[in-house]
C-alpha positions as CSV (number, residue, x, y, z in Angstrom):
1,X,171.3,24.6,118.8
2,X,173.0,27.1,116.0
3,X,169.3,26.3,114.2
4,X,167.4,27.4,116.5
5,X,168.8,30.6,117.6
6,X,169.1,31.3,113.7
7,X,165.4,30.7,113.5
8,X,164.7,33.1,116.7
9,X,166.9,35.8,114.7
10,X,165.4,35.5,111.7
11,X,161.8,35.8,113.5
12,X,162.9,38.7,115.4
13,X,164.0,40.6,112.5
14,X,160.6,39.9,110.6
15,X,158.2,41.0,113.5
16,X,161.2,44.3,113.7
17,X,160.3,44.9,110.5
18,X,156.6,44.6,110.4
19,X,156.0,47.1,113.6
20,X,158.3,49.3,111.5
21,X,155.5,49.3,108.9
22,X,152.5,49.7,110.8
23,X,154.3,52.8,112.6
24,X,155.0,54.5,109.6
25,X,151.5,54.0,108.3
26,X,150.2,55.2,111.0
27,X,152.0,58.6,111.0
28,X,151.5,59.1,107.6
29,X,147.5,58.5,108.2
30,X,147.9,61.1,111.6
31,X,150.1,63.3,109.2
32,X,146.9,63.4,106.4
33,X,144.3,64.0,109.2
34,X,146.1,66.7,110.5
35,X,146.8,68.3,107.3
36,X,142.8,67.9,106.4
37,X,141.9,70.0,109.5
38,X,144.5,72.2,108.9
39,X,143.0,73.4,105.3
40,X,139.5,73.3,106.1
41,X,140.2,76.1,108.9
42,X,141.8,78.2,106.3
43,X,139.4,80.8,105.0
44,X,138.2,81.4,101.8
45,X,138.3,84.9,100.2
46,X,135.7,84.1,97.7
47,X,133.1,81.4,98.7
48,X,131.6,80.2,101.9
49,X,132.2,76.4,102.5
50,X,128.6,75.1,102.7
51,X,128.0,71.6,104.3
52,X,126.0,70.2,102.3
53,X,127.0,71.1,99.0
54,X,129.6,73.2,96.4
55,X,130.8,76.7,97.5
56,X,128.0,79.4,98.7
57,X,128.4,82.7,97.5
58,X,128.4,85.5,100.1
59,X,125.2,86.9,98.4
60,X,123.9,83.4,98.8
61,X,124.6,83.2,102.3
62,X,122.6,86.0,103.4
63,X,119.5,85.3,101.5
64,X,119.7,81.4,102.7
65,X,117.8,81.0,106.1
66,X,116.7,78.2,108.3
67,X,113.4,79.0,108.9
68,X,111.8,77.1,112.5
69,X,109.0,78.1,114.4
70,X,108.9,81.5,112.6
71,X,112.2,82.3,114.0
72,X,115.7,82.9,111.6
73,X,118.5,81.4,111.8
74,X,120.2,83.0,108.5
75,X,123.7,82.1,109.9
76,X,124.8,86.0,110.2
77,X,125.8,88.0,112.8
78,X,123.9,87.6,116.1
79,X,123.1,91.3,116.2
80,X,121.5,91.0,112.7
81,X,119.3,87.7,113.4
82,X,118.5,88.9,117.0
83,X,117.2,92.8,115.3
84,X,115.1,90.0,112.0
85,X,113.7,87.3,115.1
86,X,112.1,90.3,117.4
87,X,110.6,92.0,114.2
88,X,109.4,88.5,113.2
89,X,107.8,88.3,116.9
90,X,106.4,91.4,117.0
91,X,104.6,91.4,113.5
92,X,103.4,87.6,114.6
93,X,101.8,89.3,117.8
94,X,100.2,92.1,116.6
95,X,98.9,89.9,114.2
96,X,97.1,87.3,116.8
97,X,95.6,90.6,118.6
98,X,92.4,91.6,117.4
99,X,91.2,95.0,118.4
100,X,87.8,94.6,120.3
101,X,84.2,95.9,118.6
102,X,83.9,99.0,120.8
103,X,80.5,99.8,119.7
104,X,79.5,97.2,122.4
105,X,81.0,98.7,124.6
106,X,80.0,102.2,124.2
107,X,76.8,101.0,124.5
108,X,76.8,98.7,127.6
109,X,78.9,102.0,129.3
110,X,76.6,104.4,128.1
111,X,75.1,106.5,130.5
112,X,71.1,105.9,130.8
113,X,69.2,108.8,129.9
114,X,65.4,108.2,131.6
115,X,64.2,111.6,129.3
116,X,65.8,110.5,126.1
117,X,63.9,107.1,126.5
118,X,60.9,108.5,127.7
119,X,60.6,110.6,124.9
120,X,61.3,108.0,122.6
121,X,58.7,105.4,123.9
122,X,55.8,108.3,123.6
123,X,57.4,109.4,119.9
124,X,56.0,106.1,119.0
125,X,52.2,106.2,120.1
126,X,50.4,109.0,121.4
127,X,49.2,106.8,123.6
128,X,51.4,104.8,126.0
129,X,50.6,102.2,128.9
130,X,53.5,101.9,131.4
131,X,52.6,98.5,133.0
132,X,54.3,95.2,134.9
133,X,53.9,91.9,133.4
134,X,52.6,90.1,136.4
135,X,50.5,93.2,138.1
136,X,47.0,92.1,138.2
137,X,45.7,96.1,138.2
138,X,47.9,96.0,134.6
139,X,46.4,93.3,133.1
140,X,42.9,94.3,134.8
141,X,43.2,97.2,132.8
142,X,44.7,95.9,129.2
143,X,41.6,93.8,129.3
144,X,39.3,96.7,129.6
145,X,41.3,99.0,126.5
146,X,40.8,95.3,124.5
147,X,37.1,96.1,124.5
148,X,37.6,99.9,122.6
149,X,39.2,99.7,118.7
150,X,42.0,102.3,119.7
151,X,44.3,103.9,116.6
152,X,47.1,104.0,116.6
153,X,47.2,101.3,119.3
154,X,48.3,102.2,122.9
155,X,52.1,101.5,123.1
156,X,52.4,99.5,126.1
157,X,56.0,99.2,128.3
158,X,56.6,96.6,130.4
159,X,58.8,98.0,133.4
160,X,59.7,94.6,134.7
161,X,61.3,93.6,131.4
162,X,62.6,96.4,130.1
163,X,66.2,96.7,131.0
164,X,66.3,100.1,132.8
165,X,62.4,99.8,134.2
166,X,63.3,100.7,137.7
167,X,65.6,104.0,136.6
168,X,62.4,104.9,134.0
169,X,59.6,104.1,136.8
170,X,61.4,106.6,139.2
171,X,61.9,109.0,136.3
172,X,58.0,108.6,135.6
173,X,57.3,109.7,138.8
174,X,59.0,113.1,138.4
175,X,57.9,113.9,135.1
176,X,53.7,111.9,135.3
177,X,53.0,112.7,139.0
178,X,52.5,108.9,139.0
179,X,55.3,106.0,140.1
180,X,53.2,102.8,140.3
181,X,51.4,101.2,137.4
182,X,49.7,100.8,135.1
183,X,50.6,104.5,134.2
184,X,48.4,105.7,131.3
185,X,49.7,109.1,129.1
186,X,48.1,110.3,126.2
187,X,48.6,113.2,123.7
188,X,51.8,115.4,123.8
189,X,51.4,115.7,127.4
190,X,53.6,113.2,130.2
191,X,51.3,114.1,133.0
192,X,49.7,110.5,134.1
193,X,46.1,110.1,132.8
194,X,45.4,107.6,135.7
195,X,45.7,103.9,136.5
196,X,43.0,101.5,136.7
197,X,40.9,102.8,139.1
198,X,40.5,105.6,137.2
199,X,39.8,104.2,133.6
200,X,37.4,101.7,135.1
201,X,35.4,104.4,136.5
202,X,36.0,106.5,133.1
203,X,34.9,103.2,131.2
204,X,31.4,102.8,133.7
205,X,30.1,106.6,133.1
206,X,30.9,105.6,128.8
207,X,33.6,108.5,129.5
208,X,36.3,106.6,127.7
209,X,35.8,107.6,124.2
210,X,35.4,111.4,125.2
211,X,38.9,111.2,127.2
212,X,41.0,109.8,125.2
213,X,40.1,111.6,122.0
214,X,40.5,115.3,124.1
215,X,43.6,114.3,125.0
216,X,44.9,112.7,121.8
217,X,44.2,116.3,120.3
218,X,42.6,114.9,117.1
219,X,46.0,112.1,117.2
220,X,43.7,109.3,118.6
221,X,40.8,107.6,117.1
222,X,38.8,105.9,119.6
223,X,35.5,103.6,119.4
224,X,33.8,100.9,121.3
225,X,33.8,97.3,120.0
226,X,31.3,95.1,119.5
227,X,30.3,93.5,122.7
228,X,27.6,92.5,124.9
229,X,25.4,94.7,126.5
230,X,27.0,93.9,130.1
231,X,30.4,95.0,129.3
């Protein structure tokens, strides 16, 4: 019986002593950690502790940004990167916006000016045929000029496709006397000459020649083609 409560003593003792041990390595481990945190709070009067690397210099510090998405993040004040990130922005926006061709637009807003066209479209013929594309007197009448060799050729406006035609027409009627077509003028002169009626009957008394060389004022040459007898 002495034994065994010797034994027990002696067993007590040892596992005493070993928890003694592991305690005080513990605090000495706790004591280190502490001490660690402790230092690396401590600033440094000279160099910037850098996380991935030796000491940054303070000039080095503020030329080292973290560029993303076109944005800074330069690790300065927030005042600083806030005034660099909205410059940054606004360069990057004024860059995307392209300033619109207004030459376009002048032109689609422009004002239509019926005299200032008028007096271009005779400028380049002193003759000029205001017709319509699908009017049957029009054509009628083209038909009957293709049988004379006319120089310079009759300049011939077709109101139904030309993009202000029903501004011009009305505009034609003011300054020719005459609003539906075909519209002949010929010579400096914007009174109407007459429509197809008229030049048909001009064509049947061999009156055409004679007309439109008076009234081209030596600016028209005019002849008759070669054609059958019956024309």
């Amino acid at each position: 019986m002495a034994g065994v409560r010797n034994l027990r003593i002696v067993g007590l003792t040892i596992l005493v002593l070993v928890l003694i041990f592991i305690l005080h390595r513990t605090g000495s481990n706790a004591a280190s950690l502490v001490h660690a945190q402790l230092s690396d709070q401590v600033p440094n009067k000279h160099h910037a502790i850098s996380n991935n690397g030796p000491p940054i210099s303070n000039d080095a510090k503020k030329n080292k940004v973290d560029v993303s998405n076109n944005l800074v993040d330069s690790k300065n004040d927030e005042k600083t990167d806030e005034a660099i990130n909205q410059e940054i922005s606004k360069d990057k926006s004024e860059e995307g916006i392209k300033k619109p061709s207004t030459e376009k637009e002048t032109t689609t807003n422009e004002e239509y000016d019926p005299q200032n066209d008028l007096i271009k479209i005779r400028s380049l013929s002193p003759m000029t045929i205001f017709s319509k594309s699908y009017c049957p007197f029009s054509k009628k009448l083209k038909q009957l000029f293709e049988k004379y060799e006319i120089i310079p050729q009759p300049n011939i406006v077709e109101l139904d496709l030309h993009e202000h035609g029903a501004e011009l027409q009305t505009y034609l009627l003011e300054k020719s006397g005459r609003k539906t077509v075909p519209n002949v003028l010929v010579g400096s002169s914007f009174e109407s000459r007459g429509g197809c009626d008229d030049f048909e009957a001009y064509h049947k008394n061999n009156e055409i020649i004679q007309v439109l060389t008076d009234w081209g004022q030596g600016r028209l040459s005019v002849s008759k083609k070669d054609t059958p007898s019956n024309a």
